[in-house]
C-alpha positions as CSV (number, residue, x, y, z in Angstrom):
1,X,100.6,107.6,81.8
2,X,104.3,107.6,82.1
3,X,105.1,107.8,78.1
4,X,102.4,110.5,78.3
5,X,104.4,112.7,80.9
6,X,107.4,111.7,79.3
7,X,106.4,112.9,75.9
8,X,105.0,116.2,77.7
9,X,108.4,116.4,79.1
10,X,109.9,116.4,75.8
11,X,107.2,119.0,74.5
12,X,108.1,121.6,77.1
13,X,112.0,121.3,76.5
14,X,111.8,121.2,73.0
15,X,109.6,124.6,72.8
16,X,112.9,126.4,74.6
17,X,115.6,126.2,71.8
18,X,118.5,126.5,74.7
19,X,117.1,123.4,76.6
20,X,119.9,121.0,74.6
21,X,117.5,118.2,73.9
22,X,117.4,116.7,70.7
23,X,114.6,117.8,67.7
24,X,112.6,115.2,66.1
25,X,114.9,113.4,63.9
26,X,117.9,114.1,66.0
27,X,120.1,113.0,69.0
28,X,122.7,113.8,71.4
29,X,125.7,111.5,71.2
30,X,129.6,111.2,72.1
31,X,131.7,111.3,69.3
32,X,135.4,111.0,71.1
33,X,137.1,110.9,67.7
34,X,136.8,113.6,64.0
35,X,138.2,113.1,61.1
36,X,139.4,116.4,59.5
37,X,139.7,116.3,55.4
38,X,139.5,119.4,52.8
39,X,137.2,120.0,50.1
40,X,139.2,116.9,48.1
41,X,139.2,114.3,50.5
42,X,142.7,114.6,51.7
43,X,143.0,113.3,55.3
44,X,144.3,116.8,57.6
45,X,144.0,115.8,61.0
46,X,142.4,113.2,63.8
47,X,140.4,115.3,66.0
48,X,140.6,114.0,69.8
49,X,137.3,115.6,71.4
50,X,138.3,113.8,74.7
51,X,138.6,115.7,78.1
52,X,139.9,114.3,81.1
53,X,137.4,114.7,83.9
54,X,137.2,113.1,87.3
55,X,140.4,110.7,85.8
56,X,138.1,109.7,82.9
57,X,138.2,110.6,79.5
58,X,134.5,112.0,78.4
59,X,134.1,112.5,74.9
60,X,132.3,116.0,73.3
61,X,128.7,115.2,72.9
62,X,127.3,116.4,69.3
63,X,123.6,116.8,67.8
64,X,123.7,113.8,65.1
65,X,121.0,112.2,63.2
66,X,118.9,109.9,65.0
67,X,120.8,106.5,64.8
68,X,119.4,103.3,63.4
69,X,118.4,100.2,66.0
70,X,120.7,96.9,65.3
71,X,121.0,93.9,67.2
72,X,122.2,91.2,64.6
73,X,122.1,92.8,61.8
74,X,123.5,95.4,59.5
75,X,122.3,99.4,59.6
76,X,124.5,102.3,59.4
77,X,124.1,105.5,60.8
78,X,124.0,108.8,58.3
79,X,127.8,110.5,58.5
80,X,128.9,109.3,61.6
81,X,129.8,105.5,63.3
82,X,132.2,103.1,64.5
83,X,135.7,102.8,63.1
84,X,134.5,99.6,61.4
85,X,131.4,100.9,59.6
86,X,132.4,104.4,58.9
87,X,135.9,103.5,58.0
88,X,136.1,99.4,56.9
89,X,138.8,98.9,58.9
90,X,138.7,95.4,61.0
91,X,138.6,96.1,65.1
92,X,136.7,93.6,66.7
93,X,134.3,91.8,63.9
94,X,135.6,89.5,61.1
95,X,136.7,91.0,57.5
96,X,133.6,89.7,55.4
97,X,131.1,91.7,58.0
98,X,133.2,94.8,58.2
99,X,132.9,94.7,54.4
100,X,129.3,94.5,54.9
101,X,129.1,97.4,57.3
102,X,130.8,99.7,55.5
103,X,129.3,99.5,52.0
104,X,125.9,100.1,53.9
105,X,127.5,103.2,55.6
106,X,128.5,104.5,52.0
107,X,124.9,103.8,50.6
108,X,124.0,106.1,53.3
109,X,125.9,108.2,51.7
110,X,125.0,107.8,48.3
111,X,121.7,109.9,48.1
112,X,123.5,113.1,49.6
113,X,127.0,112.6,47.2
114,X,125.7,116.1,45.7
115,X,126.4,117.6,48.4
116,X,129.7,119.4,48.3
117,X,131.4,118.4,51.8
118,X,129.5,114.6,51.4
119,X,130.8,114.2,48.3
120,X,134.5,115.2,50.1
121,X,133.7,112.5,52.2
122,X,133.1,110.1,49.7
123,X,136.5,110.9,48.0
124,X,138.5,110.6,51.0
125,X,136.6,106.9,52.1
126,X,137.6,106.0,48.5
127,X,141.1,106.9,48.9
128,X,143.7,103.6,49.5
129,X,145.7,103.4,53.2
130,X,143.3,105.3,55.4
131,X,144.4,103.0,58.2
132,X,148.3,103.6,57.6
133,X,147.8,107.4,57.2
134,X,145.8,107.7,60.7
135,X,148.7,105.6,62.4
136,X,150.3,108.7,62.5
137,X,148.4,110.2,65.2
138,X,149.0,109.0,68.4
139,X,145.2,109.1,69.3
140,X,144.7,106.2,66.7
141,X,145.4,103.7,68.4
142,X,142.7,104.2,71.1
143,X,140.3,104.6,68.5
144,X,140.4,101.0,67.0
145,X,141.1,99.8,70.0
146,X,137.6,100.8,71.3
147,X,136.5,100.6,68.2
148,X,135.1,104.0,68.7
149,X,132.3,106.0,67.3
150,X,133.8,108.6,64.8
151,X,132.7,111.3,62.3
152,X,134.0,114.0,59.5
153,X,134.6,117.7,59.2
154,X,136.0,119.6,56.2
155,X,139.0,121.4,57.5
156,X,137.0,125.3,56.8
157,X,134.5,124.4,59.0
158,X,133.8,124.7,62.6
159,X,131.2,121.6,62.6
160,X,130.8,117.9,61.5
161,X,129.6,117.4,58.4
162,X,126.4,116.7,58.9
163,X,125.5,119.5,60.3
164,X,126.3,120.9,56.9
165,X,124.2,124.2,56.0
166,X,123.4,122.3,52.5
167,X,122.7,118.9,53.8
168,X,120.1,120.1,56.0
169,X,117.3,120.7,53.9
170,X,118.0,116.9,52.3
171,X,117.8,115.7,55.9
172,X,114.2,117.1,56.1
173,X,112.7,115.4,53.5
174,X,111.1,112.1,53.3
175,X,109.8,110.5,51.1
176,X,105.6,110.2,50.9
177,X,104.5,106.6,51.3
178,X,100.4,106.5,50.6
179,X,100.6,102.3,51.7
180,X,101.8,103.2,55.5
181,X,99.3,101.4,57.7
182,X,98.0,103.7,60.8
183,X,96.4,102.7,64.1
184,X,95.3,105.0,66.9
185,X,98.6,106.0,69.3
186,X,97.8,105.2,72.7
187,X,100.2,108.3,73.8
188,X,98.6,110.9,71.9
189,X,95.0,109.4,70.5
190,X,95.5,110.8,67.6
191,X,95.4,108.0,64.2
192,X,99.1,108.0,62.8
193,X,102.3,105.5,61.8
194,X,103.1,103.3,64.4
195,X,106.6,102.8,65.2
196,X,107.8,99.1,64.8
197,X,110.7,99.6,67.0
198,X,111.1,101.3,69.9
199,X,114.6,103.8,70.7
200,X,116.8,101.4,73.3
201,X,116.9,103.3,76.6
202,X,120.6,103.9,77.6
203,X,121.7,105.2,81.2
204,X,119.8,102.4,83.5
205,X,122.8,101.1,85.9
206,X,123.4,97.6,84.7
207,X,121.6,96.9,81.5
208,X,123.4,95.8,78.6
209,X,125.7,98.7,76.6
210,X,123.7,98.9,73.5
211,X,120.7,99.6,76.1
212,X,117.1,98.3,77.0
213,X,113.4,98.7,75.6
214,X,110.3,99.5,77.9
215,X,108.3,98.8,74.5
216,X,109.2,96.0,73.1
217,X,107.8,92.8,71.3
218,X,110.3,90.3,70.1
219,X,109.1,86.8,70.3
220,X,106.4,85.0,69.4
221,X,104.6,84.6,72.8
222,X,104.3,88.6,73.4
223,X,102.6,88.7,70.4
224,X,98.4,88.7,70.0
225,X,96.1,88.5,67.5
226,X,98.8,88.0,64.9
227,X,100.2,91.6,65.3
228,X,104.3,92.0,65.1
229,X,106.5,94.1,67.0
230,X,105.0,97.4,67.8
231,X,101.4,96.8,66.6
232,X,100.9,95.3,69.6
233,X,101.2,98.3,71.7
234,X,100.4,101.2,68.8
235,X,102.6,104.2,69.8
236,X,103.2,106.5,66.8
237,X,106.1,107.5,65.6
238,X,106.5,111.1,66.8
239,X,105.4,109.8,70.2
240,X,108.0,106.9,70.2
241,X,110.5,109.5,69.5
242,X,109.2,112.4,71.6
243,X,109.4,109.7,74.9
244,X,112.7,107.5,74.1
245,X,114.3,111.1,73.7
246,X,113.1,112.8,76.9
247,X,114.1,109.4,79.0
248,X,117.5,109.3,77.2
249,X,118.2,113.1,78.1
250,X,117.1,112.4,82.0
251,X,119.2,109.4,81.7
252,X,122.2,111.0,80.5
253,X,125.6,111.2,82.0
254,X,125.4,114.9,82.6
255,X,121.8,114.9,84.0
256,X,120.6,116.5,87.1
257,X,117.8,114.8,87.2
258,X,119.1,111.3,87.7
259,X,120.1,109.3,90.6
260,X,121.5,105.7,91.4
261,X,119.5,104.1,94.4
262,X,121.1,100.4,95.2
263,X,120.1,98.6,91.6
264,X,117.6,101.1,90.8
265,X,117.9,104.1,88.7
266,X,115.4,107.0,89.2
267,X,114.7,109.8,87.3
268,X,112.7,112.6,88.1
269,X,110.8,116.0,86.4
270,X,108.1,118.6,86.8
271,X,105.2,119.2,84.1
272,X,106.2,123.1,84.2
273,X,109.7,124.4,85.4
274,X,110.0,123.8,89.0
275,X,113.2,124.3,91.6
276,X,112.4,121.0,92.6
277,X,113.9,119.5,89.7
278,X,117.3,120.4,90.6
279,X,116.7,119.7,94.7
280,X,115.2,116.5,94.8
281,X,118.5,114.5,94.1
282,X,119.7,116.4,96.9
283,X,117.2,115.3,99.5
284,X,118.4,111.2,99.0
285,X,121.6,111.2,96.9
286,X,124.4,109.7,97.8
287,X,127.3,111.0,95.8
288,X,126.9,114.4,96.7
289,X,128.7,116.2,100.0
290,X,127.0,115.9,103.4
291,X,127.5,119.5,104.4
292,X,126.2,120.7,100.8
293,X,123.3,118.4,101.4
294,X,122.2,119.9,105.1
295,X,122.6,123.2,103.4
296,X,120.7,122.3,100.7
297,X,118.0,121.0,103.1
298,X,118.1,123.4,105.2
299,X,117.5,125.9,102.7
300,X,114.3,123.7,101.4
301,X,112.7,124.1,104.9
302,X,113.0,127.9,104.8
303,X,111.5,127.8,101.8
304,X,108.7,126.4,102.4
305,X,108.6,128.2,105.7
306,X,108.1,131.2,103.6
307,X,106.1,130.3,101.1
308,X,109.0,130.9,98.3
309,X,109.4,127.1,97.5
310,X,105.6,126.5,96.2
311,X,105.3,127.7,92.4
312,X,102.5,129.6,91.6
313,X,100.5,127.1,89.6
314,X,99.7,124.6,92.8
315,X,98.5,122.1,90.4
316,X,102.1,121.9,89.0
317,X,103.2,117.8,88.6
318,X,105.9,115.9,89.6
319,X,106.6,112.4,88.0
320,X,109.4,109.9,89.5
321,X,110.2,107.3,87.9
322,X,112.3,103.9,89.3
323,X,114.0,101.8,86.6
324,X,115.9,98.6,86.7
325,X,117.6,95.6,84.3
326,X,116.0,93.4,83.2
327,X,117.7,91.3,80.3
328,X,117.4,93.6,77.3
329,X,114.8,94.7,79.1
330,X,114.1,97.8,81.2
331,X,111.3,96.8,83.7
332,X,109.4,99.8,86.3
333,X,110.4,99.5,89.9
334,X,107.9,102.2,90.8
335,X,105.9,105.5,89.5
336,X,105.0,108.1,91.8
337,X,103.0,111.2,90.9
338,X,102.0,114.4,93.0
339,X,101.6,118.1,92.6
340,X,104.8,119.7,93.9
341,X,103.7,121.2,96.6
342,X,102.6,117.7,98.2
343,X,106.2,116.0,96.9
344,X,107.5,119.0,99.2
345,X,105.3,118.3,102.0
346,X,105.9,114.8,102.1
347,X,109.8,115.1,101.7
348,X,109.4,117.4,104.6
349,X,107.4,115.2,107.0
350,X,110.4,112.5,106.4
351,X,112.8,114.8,107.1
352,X,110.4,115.6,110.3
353,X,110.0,112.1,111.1
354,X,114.1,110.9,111.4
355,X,115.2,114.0,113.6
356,X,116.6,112.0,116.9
357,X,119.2,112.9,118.6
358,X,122.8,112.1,117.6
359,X,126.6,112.8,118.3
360,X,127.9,116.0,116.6
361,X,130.0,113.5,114.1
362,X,127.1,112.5,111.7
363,X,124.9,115.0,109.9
364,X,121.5,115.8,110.1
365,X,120.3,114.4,107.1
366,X,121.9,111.5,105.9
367,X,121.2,109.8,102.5
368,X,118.6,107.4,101.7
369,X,121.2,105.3,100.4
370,X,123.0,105.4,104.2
371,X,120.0,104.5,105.9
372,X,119.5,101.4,103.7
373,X,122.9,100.0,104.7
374,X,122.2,100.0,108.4
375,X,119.4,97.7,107.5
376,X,121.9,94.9,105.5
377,X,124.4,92.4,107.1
378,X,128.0,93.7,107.6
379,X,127.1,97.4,106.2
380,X,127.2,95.8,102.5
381,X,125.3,97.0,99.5
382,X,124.9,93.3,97.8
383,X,122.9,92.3,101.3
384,X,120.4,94.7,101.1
385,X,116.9,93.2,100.6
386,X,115.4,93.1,96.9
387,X,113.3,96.4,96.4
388,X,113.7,97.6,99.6
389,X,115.0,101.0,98.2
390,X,111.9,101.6,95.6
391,X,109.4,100.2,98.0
392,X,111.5,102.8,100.2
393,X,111.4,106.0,98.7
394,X,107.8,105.3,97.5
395,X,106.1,105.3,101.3
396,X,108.3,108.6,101.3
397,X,106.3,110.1,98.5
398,X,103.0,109.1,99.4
399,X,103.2,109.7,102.9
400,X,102.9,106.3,104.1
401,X,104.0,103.9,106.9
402,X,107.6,103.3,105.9
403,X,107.7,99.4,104.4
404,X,107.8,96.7,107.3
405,X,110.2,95.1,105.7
406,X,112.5,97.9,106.4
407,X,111.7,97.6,110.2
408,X,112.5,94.4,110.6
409,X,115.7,94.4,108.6
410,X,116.4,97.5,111.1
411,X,115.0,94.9,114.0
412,X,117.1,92.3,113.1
413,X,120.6,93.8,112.6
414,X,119.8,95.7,116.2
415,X,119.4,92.6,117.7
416,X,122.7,90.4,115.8
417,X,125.0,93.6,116.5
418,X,123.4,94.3,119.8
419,X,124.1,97.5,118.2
420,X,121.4,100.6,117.7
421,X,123.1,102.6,115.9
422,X,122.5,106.6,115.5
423,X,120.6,105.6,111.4
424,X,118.8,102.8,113.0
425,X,117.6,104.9,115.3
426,X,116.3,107.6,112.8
427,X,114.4,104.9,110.8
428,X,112.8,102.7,114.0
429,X,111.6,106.2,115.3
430,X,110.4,107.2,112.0
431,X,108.5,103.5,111.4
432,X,106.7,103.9,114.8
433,X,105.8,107.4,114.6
434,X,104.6,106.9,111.1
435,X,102.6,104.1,111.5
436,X,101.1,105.4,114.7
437,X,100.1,108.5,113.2
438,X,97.8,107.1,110.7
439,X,96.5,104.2,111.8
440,X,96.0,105.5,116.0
441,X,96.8,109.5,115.6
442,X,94.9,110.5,118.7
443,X,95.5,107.2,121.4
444,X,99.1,107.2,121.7
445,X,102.2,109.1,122.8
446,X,104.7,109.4,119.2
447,X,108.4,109.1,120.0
448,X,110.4,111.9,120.8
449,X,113.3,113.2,119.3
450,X,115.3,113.1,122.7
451,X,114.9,111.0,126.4
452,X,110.8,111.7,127.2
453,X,110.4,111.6,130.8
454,X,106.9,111.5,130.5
455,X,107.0,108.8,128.5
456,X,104.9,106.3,130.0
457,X,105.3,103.4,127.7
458,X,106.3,100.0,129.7
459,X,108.6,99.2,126.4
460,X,109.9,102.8,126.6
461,X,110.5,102.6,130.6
462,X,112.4,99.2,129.6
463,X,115.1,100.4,127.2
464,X,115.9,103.3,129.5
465,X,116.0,100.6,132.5
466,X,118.5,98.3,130.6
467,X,120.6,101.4,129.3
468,X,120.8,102.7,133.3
469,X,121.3,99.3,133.9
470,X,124.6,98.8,131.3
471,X,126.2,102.1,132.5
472,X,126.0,101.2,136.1
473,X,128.1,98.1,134.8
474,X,130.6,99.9,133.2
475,X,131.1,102.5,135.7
476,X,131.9,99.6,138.3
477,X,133.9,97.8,136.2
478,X,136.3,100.3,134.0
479,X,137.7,99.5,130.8
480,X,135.3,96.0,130.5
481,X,135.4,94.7,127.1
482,X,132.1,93.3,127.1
483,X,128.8,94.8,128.8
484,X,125.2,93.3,129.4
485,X,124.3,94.5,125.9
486,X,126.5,92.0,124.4
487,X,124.7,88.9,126.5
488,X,121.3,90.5,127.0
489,X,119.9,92.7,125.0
490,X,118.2,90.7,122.3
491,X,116.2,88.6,124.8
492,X,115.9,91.4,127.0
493,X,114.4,93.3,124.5
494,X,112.1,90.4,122.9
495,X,111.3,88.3,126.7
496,X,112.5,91.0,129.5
497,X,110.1,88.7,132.0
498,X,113.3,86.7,132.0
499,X,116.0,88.9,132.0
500,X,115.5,91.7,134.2
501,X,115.2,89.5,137.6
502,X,119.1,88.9,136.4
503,X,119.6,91.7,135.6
504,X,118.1,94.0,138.7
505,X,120.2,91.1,140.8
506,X,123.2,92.0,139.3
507,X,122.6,95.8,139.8
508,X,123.2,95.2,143.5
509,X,126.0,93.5,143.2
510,X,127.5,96.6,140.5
511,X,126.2,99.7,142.2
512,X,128.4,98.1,145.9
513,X,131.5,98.3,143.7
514,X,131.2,102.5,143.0
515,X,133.4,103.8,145.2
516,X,131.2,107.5,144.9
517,X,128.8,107.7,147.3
518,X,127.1,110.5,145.0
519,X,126.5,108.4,141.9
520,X,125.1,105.6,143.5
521,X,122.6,107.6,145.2
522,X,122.4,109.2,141.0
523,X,122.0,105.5,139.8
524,X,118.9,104.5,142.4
525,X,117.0,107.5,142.1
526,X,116.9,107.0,138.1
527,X,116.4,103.4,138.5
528,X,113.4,104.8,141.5
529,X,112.2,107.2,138.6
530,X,112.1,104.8,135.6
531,X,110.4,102.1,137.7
532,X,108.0,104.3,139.0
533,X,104.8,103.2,136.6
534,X,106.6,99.5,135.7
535,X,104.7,97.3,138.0
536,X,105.8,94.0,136.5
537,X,108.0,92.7,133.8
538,X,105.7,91.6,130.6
539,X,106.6,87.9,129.7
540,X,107.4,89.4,125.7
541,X,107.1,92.1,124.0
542,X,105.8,92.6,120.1
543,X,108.3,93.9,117.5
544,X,107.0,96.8,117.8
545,X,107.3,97.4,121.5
546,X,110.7,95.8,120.8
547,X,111.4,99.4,118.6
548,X,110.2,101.7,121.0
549,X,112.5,99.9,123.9
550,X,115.1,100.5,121.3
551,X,114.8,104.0,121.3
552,X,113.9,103.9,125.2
553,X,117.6,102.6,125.2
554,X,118.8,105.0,122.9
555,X,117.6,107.7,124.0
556,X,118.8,107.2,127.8
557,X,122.2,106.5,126.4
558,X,122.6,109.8,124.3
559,X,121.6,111.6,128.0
560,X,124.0,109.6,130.0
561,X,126.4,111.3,127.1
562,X,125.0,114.6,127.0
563,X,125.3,114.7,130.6
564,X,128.6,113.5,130.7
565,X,129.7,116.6,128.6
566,X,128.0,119.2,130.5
567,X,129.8,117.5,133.9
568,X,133.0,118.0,132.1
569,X,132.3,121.5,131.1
């Protein structure tokens, strides 16, 4: 299914000739460094195709011919490679290899030497003191010291040479082989070559340079029934390419439609055009600005307020796909599938699901990414749990109870911090409201996005009890470094059966110190109010009562804040 959608992908960009992915045969690559000869291979100029962007140097990307797979051993690309292959000049291998390297680049060469501007090529790699005659460009240097991928242009023409007008036509051709042996593409169906070895997969955050394989067979105990390498998974050869292609272009440095989520790396895409393509990074991203993001948002909820969002074809599919290292490896963290109109329904009903109150200082819609670090020890990105952010985003897309994983990381740093923070609120109101709507829709009262006052819910009634309870402390003791949360509020959250007698005794003893007749009467007719349906402290309460006291707590103390504006205004 996903090297189906992925070939499909491929399909519908390579049917629009401005799309920029690569033809069959073909692939996009960096090439930082030309070399410039004439029509006798006389060296004219180093070409630096660097530009500096974002304080890094990004090379030009070209069209080039597909490049060979190496691991070990020896295969030269066609007109274009490193310093060492295309040029025999030692940077980072040993002298009897580079020899190696570079004769197979110039029997690359060899069947296209009739070829006017080839044949120029051939002359100039033939010529004695290459190495001495490029020192003279400052450029150099960088070159062999990254031992950088390179190619050649004749000096009267505005691209490489093998893009040559007369090459192309050679390039075409292959030669007819009656012995190749076929099997039935699991891709397509249809009976064809299988290809051997699969394209590496570059662009995954944290696999090896030269890339990773989702296909791959390469020792013995992969193997069955005798079959080698890609026989044991038939995918033909235009399919190979069609999928390794697509997944390369997603994956690519420039792509919109990739996005870095803690180890994993997702990319995303739409069976027809869709606007979603371009939005959905938006809607979890990290990297991009706050206030462009609540825009951006914002504008997706008018949208599908009015209807323009939704495509015509409501059958139109959208594929995300989670990918992660794995040695040399690539394995799936997750695949999620839907029609674009439920993606956008879904996406909306999260969005739906974190609104909570909050101070004007933090936006609306944070990132995924943000919410996962309120969940991890010290705010770090290394102590997030394993999976958490694919297992994540995938109850997102189906519309499903978030993980409960997530709620007890969220559970646990509450409790260690004694801290519930504005993002901890969003996803313990989210969990609960989630998780109550599908599995008890009609029998319970769903979280609110500010205080409830007609929230009956003992575990409710309790957080807003030991929030009064902390700012009747404070307001009798200015300026106190540490309140009641710090001592209390894990147990009194978990066992409030033996905490609040403390506590409501040392109420009495804080409401006699405020000197303001007016807000003591305030403090015990809230405390009256709250207690009002509480006719005994439970012994414990379950994790997830502990959540809802949480936001019971929450919520009081963003209206103790609220009020405290409006009394200032």
């Amino acid at each position: 299914m996903i090297l189906q959608a992925l070939k499909e992908y491929y399909d519908r960009k390579a049917s629009d000739p401005d799309s920029g992915i690569a033809p069959a045969g073909w692939e996009i690559k960096e090439l930082p460094f030309i070399i410039v000869i004439d029509g006798e291979g006389n060296l004219v100029n180093l070409e630096d195709t660097r530009e500096k962007k974002d304080k890094k140097l990004i090379a030009k990307s070209f069209l080039v011919p597909k490049g060979v797979k190496r691991s070990s051993g020896v295969a030269s690309n066609l007109l274009w490679d490193n310093v060492e292959y295309a040029l025999g000049i030692v940077c980072k291998s040993k002298e009897p290899r580079v020899k190696e390297q570079h004769s197979a680049f110039l029997e690359r060469l060899m069947p296209y030497s009739s070829v006017p501007s080839v044949a120029a090529v051939l002359k100039f790699l033939q010529s004695p003191g290459i190495d001495e005659a490029l020192n003279n460009y400052h450029s150099w240097a960088d070159a062999k010291k990254e031992c950088a991928f390179l190619s050649f242009r004749l000096v009267d023409s505005d691209s490489p040479v093998f893009r040559d007008e007369a090459l192309m036509p050679l390039l075409k051709q292959t030669e007819p082989c009656d012995n190749v042996k076929k099997n039935r593409c699991l891709v397509t169906g249809d009976f064809t070559e299988t290809a051997k070895l699969h394209t590496s997969i570059k662009g995954v955050k944290n696999t090896n340079t030269t890339g990773g394989n989702i296909v791959s067979f390469n020792f013995d105990a992969a193997n069955s029934f005798r079959k080698k390498q890609g026989d044991n998974a038939p995918v033909g050869k235009e399919a190979e390419f069609a999928y390794s292609t697509a997944l390369n272009t997603l994956l690519a440095k420039n792509s919109d439609q990739k996005m870095f989520l803690g180890e994993s790396t997702i990319v995303f895409w739409a069976g027809k055009a869709d606007k979603m393509e371009s939005d959905f990074g938006f809607f979890f991203s990290e990297k991009d600005d706050p206030d462009d993001r609540t825009e951006r948002i914002k504008s997706f909820y008018s949208s599908l307020s009015d209807g323009k969002f939704i495509t015509e074809d409501d059958n139109n599919m959208f594929y995300v796909l989670g990918l992660a290292p794995n040695a040399a490896r690539i394995s799936i963290r997750f695949w999620q599938t839907g029609t674009v109109a439920e993606i956008a329904a879904r996406i909306r009903q999260y969005f739906d699901d974190l609104q909570i109150v909050h101070d004007e200082k933090f936006p609306d819609y944070p990132s995924l990414w943000r919410l996962l670090l309120s969940t991890a020890a010290q705010g770090k990105s290394e102590n997030i749990i394993p999976n958490l952010e694919g297992d994540f985003l995938r109850s997102i897309l189906e519309g499903a109870p978030f993980p409960e994983t997530l709620f007890q990381q969220v559970m646990l740093r509450s409790k260690r911090e004694r801290s519930v923070t504005y993002h901890r609120a969003q996803l313990i109101k989210a969990f609960i409201n989630r998780k109550l709507r599908i599995s008890n829709p009609n029998n319970e009262r769903s979280l609110s996005m500010s205080l409830d006052k007609e929230n009956l819910n003992i575990a409710y009634r309790l957080g807003r009890l030991f929030a009064v309870l902390e700012k009747i402390q404070m307001e009798a003791n200015p300026g106190i470094n540490a309140t009641i949360r710090d001592r209390f509020y894990a147990s009194a959250s978990a066992t409030p059966g033996t905490v609040f007698a403390i506590l409501m005794r040392l109420k009495n003893h804080h409401l006699a110190k405020i000197e303001h007749q007016g807000r003591r009467i305030y403090f015990e007719n809230l405390l009256g109010e709250i207690l009002e349906p509480v006719k005994t402290f439970p012994s414990h309460l379950s994790l997830n009562d502990q959540g809802i006291f949480a936001i019971g707590y929450y919520h009081q103390n963003r209206d103790f804040f609220t009020k405290h504006n409006n009394d200032n205004n």
